[in-house]
MDTraj code that builds the backbone (N, CA, C; nanometers):
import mdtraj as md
import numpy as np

residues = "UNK UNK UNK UNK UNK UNK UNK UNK UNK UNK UNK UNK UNK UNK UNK UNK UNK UNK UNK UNK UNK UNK UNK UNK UNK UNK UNK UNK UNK UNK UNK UNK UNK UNK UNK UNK UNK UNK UNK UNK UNK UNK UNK UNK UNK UNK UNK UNK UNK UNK UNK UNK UNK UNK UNK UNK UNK UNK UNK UNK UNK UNK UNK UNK UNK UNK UNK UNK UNK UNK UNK UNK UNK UNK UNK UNK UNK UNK UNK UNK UNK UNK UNK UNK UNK UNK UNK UNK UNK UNK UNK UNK UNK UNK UNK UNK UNK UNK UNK UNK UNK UNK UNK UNK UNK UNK UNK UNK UNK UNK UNK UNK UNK UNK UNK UNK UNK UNK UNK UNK UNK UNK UNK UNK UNK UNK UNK UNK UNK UNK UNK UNK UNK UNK UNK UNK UNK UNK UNK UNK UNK UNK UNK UNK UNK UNK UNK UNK UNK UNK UNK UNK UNK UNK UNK UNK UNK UNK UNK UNK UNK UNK UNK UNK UNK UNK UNK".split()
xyz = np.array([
    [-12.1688, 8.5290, -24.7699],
    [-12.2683, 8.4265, -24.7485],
    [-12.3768, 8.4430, -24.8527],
    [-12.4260, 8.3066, -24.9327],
    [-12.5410, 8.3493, -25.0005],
    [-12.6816, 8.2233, -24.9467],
    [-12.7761, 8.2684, -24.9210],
    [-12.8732, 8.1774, -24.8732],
    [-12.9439, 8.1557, -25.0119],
    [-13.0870, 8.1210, -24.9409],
    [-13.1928, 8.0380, -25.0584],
    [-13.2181, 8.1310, -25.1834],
    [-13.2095, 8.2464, -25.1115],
    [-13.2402, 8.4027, -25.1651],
    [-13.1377, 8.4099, -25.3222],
    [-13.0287, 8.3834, -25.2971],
    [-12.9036, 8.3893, -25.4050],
    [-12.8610, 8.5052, -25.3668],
    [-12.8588, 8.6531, -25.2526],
    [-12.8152, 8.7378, -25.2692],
    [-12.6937, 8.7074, -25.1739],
    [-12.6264, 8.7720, -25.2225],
    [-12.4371, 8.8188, -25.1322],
    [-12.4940, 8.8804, -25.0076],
    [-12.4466, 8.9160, -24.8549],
    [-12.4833, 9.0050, -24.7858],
    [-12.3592, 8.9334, -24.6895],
    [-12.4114, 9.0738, -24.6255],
    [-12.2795, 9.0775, -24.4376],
    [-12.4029, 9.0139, -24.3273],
    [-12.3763, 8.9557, -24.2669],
    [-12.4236, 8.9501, -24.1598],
    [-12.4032, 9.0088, -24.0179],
    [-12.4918, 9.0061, -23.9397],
    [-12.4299, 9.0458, -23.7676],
    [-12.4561, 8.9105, -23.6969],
    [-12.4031, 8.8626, -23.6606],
    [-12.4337, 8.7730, -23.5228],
    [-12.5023, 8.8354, -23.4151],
    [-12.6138, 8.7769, -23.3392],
    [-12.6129, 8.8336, -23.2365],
    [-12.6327, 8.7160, -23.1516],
    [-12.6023, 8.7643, -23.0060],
    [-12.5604, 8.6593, -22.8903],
    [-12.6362, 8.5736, -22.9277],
    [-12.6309, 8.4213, -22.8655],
    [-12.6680, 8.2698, -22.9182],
    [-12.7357, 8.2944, -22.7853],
    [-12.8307, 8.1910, -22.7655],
    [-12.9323, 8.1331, -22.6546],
    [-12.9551, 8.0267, -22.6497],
    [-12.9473, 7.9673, -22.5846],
    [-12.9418, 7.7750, -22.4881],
    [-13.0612, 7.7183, -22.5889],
    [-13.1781, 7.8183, -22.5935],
    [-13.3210, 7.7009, -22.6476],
    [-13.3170, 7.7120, -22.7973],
    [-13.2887, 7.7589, -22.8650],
    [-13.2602, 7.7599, -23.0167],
    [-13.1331, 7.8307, -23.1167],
    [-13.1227, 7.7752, -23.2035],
    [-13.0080, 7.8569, -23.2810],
    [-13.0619, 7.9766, -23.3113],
    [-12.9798, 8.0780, -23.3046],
    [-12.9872, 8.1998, -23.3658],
    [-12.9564, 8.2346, -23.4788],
    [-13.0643, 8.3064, -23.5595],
    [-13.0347, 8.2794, -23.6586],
    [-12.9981, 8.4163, -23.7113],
    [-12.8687, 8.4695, -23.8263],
    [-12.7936, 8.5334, -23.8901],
    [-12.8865, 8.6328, -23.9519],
    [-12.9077, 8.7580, -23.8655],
    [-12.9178, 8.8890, -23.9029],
    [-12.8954, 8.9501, -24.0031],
    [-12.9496, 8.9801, -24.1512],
    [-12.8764, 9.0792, -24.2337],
    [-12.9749, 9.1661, -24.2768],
    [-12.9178, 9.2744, -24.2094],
    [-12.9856, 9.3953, -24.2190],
    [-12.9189, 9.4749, -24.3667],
    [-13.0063, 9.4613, -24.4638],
    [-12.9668, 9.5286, -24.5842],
    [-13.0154, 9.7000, -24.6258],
    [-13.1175, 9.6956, -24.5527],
    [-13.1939, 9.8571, -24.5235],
    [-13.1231, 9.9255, -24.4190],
    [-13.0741, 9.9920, -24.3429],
    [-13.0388, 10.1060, -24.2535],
    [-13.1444, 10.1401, -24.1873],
    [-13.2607, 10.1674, -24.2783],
    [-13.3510, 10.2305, -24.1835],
    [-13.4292, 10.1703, -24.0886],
    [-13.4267, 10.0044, -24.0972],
    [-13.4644, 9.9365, -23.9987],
    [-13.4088, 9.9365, -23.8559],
    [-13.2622, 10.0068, -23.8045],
    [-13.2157, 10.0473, -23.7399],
    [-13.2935, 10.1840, -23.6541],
    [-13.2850, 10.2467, -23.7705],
    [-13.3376, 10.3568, -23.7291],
    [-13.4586, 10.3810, -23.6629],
    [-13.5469, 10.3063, -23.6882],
    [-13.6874, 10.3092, -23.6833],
    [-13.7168, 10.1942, -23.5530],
    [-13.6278, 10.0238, -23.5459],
    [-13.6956, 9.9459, -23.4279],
    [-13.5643, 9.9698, -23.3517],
    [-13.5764, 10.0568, -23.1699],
    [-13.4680, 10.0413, -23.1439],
    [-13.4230, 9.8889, -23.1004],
    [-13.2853, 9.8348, -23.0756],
    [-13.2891, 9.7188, -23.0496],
    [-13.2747, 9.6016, -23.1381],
    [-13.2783, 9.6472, -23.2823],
    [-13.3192, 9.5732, -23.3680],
    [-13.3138, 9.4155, -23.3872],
    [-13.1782, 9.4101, -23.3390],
    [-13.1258, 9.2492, -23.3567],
    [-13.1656, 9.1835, -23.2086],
    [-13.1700, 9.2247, -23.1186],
    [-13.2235, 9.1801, -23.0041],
    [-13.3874, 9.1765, -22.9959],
    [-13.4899, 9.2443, -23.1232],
    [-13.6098, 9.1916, -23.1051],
    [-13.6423, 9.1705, -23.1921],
    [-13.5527, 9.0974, -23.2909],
    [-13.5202, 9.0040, -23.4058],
    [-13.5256, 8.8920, -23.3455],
    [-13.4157, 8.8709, -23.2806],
    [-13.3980, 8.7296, -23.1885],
    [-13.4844, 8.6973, -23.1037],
    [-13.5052, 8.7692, -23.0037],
    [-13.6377, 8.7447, -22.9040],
    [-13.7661, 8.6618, -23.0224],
    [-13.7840, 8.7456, -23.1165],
    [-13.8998, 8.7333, -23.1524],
    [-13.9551, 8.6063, -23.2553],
    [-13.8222, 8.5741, -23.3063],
    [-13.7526, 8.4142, -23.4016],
    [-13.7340, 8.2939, -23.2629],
    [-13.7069, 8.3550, -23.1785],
    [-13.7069, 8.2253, -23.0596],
    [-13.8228, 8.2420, -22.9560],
    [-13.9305, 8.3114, -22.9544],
    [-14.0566, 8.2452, -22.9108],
    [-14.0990, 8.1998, -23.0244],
    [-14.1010, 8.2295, -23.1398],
    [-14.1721, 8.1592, -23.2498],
    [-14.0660, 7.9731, -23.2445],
    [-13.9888, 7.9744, -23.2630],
    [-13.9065, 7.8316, -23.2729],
    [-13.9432, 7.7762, -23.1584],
    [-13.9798, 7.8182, -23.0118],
    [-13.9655, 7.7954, -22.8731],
    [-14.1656, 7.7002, -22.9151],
    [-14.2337, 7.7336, -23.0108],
    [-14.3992, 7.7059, -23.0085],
    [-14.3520, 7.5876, -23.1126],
    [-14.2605, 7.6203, -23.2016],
    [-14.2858, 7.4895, -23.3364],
    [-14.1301, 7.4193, -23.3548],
    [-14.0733, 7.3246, -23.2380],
    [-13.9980, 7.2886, -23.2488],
    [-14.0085, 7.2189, -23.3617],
    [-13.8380, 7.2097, -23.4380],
    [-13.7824, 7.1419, -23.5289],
    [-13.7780, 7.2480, -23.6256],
    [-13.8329, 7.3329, -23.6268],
    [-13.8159, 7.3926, -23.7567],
    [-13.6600, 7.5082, -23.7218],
    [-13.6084, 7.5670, -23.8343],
    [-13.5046, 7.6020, -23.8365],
    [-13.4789, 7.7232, -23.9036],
    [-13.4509, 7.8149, -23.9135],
    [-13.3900, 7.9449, -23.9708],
    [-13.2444, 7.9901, -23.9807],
    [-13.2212, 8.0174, -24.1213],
    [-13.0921, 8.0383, -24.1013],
    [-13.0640, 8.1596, -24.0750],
    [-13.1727, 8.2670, -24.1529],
    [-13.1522, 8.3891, -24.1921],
    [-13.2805, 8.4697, -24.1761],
    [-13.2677, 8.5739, -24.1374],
    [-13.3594, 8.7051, -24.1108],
    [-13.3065, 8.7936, -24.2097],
    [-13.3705, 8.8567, -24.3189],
    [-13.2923, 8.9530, -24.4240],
    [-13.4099, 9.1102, -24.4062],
    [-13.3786, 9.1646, -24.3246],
    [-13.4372, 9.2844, -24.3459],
    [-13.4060, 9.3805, -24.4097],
    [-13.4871, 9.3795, -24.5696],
    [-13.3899, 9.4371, -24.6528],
    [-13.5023, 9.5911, -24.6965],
    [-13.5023, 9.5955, -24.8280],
    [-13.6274, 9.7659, -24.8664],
    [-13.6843, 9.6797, -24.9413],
    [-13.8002, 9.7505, -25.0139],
    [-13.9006, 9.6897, -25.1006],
    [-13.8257, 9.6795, -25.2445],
    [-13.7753, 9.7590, -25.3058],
    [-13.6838, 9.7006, -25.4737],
    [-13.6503, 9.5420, -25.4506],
    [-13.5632, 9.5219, -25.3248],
    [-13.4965, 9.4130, -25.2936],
    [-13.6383, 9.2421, -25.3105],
    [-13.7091, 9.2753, -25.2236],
    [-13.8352, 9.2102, -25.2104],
    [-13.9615, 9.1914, -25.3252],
    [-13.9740, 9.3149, -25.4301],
    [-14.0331, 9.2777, -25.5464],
    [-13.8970, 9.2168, -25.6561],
    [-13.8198, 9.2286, -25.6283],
    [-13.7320, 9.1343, -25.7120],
    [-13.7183, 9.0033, -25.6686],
    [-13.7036, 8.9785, -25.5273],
    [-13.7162, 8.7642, -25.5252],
    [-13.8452, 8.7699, -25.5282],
    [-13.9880, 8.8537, -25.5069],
    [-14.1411, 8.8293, -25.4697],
    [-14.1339, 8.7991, -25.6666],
    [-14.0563, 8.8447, -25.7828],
    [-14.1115, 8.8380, -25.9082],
    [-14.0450, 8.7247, -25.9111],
    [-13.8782, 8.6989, -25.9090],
    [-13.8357, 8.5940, -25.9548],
    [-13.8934, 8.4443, -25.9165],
    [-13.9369, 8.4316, -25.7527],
    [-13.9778, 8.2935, -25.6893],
    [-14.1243, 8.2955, -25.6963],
    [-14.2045, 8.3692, -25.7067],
    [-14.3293, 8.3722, -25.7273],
    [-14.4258, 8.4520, -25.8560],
    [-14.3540, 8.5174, -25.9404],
    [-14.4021, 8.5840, -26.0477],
    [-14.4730, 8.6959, -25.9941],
    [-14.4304, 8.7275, -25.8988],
    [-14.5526, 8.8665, -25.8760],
    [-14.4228, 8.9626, -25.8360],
    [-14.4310, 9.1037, -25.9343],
    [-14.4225, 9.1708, -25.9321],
    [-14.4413, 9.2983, -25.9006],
    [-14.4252, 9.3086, -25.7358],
    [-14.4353, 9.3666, -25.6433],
    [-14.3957, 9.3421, -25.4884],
    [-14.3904, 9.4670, -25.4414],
    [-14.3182, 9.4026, -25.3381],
    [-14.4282, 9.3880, -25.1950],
    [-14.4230, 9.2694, -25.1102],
    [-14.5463, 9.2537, -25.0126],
    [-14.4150, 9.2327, -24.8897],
    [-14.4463, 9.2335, -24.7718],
    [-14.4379, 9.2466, -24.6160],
    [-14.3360, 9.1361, -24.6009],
    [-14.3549, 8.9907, -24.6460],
    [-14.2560, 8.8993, -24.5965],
    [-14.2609, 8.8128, -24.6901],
    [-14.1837, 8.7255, -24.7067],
    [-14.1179, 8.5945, -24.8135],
    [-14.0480, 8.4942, -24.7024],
    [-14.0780, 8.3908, -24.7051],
    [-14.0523, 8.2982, -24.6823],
    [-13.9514, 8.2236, -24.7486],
    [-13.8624, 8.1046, -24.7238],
    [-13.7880, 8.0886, -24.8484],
    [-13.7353, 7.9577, -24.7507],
    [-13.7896, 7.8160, -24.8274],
    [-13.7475, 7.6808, -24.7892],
    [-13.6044, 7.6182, -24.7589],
    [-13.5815, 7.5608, -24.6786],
    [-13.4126, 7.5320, -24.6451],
    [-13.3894, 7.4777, -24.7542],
    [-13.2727, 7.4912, -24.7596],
    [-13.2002, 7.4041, -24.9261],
    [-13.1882, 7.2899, -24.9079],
    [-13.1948, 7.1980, -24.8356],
    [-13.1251, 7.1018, -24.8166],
    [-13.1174, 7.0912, -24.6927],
    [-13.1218, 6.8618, -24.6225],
    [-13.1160, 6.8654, -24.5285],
    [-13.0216, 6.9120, -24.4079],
    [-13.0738, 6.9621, -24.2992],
    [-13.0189, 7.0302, -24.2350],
    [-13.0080, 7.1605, -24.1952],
    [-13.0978, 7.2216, -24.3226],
    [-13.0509, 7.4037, -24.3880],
    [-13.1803, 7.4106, -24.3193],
    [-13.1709, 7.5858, -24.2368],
    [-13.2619, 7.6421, -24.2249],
    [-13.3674, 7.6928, -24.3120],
    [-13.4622, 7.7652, -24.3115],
    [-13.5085, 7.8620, -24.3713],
    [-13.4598, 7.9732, -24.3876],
    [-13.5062, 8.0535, -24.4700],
    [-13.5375, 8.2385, -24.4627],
    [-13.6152, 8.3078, -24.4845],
    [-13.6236, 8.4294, -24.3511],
    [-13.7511, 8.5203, -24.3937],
    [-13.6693, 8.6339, -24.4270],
    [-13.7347, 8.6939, -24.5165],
    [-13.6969, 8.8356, -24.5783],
    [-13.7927, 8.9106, -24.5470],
    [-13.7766, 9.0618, -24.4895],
    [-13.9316, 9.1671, -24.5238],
    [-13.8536, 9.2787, -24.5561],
    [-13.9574, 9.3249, -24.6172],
    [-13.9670, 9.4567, -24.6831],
    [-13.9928, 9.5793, -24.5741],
    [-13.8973, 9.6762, -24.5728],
    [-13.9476, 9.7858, -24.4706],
    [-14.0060, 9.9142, -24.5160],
    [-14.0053, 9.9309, -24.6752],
    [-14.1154, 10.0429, -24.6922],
    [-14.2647, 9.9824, -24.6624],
    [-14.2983, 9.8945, -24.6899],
    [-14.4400, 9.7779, -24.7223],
    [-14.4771, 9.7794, -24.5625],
    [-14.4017, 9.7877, -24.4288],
    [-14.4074, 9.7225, -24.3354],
    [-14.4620, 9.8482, -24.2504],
    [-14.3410, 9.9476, -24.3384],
    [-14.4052, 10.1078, -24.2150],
    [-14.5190, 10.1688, -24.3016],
    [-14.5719, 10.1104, -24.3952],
    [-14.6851, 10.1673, -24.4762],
    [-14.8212, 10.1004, -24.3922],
    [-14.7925, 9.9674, -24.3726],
    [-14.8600, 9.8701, -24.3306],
    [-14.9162, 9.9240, -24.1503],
    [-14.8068, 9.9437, -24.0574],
    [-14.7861, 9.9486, -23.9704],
    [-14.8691, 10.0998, -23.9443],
    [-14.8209, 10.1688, -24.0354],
    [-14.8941, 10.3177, -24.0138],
    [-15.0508, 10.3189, -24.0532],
    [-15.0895, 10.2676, -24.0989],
    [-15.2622, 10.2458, -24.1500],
    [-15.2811, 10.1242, -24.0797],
    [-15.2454, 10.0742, -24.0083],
    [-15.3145, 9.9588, -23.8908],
    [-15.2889, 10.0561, -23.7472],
    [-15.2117, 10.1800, -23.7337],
    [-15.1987, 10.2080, -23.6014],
    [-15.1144, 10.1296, -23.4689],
    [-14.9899, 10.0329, -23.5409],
    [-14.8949, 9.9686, -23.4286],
    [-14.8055, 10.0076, -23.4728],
    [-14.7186, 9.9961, -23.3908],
    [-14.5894, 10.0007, -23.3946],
    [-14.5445, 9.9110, -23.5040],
    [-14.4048, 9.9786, -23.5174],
    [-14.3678, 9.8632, -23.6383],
    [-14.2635, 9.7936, -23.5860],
    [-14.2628, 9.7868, -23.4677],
    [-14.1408, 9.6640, -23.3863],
    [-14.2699, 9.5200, -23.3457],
    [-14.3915, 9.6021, -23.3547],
    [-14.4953, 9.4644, -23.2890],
    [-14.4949, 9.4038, -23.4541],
    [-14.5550, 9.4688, -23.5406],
    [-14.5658, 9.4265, -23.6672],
    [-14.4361, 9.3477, -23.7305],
    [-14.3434, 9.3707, -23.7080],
    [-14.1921, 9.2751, -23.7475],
    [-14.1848, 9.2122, -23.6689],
    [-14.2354, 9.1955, -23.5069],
    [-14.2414, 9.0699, -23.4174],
    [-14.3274, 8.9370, -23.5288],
    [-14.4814, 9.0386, -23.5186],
    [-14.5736, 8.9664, -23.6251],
    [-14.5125, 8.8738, -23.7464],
    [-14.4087, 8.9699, -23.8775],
    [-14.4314, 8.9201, -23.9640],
    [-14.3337, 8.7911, -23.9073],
    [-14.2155, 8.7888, -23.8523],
    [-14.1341, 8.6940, -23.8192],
    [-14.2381, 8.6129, -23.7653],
    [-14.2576, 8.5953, -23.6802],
    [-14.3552, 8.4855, -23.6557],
    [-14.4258, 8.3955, -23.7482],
    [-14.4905, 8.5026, -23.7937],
    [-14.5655, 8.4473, -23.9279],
    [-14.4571, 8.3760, -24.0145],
    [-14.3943, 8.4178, -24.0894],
    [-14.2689, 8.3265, -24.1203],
    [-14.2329, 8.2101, -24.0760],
    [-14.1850, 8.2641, -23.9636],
    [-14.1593, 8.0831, -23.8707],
    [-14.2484, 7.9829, -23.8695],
    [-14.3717, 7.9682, -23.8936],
    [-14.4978, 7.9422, -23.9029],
    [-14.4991, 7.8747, -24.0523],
    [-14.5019, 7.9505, -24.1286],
    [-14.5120, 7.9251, -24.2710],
    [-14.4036, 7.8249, -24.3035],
    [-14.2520, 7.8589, -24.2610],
    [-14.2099, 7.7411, -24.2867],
    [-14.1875, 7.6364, -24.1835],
    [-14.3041, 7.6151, -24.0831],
    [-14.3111, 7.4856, -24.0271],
    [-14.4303, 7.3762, -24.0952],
    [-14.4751, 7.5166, -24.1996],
    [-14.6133, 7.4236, -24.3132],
    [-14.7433, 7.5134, -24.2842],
    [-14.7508, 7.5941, -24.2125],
    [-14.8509, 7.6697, -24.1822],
    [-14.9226, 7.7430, -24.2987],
    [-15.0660, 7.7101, -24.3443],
    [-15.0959, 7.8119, -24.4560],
    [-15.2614, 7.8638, -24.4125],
    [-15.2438, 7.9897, -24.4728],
    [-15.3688, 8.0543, -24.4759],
    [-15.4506, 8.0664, -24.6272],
    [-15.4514, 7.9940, -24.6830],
    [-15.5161, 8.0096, -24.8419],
    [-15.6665, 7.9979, -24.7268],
    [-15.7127, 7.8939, -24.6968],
    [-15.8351, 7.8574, -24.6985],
    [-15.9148, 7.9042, -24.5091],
    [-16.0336, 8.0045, -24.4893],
    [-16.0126, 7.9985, -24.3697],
    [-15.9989, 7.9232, -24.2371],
    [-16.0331, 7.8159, -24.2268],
    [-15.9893, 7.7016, -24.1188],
    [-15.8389, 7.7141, -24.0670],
    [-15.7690, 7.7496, -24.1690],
    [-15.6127, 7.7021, -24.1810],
    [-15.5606, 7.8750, -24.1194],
    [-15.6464, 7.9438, -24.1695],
    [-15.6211, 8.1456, -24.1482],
    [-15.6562, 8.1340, -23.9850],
    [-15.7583, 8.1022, -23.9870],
    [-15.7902, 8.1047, -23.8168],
    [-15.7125, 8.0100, -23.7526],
    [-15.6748, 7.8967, -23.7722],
    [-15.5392, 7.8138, -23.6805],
    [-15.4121, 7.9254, -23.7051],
    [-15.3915, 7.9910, -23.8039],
    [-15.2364, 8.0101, -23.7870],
    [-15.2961, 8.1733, -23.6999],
    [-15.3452, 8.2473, -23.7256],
    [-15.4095, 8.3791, -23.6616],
    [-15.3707, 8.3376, -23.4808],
    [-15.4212, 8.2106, -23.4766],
    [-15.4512, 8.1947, -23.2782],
    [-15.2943, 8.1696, -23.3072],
    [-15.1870, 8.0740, -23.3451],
    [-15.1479, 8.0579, -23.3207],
    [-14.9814, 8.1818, -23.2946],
    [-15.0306, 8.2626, -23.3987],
    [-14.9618, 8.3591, -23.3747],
    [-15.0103, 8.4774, -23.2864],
    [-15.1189, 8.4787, -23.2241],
    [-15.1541, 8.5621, -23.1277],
    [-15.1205, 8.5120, -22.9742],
    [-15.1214, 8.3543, -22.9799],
    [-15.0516, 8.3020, -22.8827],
    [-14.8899, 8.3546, -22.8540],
    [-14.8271, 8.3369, -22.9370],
    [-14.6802, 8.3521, -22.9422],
    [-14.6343, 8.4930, -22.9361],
    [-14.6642, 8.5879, -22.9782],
    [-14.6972, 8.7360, -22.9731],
    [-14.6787, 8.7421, -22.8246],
    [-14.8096, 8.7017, -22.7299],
    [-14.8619, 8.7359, -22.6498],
    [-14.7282, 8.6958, -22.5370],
    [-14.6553, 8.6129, -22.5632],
    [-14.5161, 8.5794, -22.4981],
    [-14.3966, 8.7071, -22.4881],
    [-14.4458, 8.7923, -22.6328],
    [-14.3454, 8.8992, -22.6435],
    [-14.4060, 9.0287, -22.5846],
    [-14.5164, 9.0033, -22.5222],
    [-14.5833, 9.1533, -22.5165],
    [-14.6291, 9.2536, -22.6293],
    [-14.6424, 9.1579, -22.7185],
    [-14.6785, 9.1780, -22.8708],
    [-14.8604, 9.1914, -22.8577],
    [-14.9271, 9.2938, -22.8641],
    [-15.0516, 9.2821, -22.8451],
    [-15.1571, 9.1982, -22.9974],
    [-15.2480, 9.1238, -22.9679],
    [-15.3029, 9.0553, -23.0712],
    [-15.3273, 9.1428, -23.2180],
    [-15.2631, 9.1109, -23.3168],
    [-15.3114, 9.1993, -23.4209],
    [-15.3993, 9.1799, -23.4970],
    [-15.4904, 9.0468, -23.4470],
    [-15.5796, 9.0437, -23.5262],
    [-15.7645, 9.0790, -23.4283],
    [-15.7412, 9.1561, -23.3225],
    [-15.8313, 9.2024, -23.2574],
    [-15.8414, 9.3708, -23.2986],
    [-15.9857, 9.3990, -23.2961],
    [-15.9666, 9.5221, -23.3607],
    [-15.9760, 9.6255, -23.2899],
    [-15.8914, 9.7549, -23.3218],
    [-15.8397, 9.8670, -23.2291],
    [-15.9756, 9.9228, -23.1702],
])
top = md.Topology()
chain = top.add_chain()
for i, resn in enumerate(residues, 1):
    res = top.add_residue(resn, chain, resSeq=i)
    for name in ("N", "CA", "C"):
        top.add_atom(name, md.element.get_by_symbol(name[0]), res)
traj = md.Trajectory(xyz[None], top)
């Protein structure tokens, strides 16, 4: 399979659910295993309260891959050369989902100097994702504080505690 991304990968399926498509798991890191137990089950949970708040939008793919992987599409689709937390990546064409990709060195670096877990923080960045490609942006703050509530709303469905309240 190759998505928006252009990379080759395996996927896992994991079980389908009545209120949204599920969308195709590819775990390219190992250590994301290691580290959220559950992985693909709070992958999914966490892609279908986000779809369950912004119907219509669509995902094809979840790519949880390492940071090399992520400063290489973060340089090629955006010129920045380095690797950051999540990428977004527009359906191809009508019908086509999206994809989010994250980075899991960036995420347990992230996760460890904020003090959460890094299963709430990958609830987070997915969300955020799902968000972004329903049009959601934070350049300007008006737009930071709508998408902030709106992902503290949706969180709060997963038992995801607010991450933008401070410890």
């Amino acid at each position: 399979m190759r998505g928006a991304t252009g990379l080759a990968r395996v996927t896992v399926e994991p079980p389908s659910s009545p209120s949204a498509p599920t969308p195709a798991i590819i775990v390219e890191d190992h250590g994301w295993r290691r580290l959220v137990p559950r992985l693909e089950e709070w992958v999914s949970r966490s892609i279908q309260a986000a779809l369950l708040a912004v119907p219509g939008v669509l995902v094809d793919a979840v790519v949880l891959a390492d940071d090399r992987t992520v400063r290489s599409l973060n340089a090629r689709h955006r010129g920045r050369n380095k690797p950051t937390n999540v990428l977004t990546f527009e359906p191809a064409g009508v019908g086509a989902g999206g994809e989010i990709v994250l980075a899991l060195g960036v995420m347990r670096r992230e996760s460890a100097a904020e003090g959460k877990r890094l299963a709430h923080h990958l609830a987070h960045l997915l969300v955020h994702g799902v968000l972004h490609l329903d049009g959601a942006e934070h350049d300007h703050p008006g737009d930071a504080r709508r998408m902030e509530l709106a992902e503290a709303r949706i969180l709060s469905r997963l038992g995801v505690p607010n991450p933008w309240k401070s410890r």
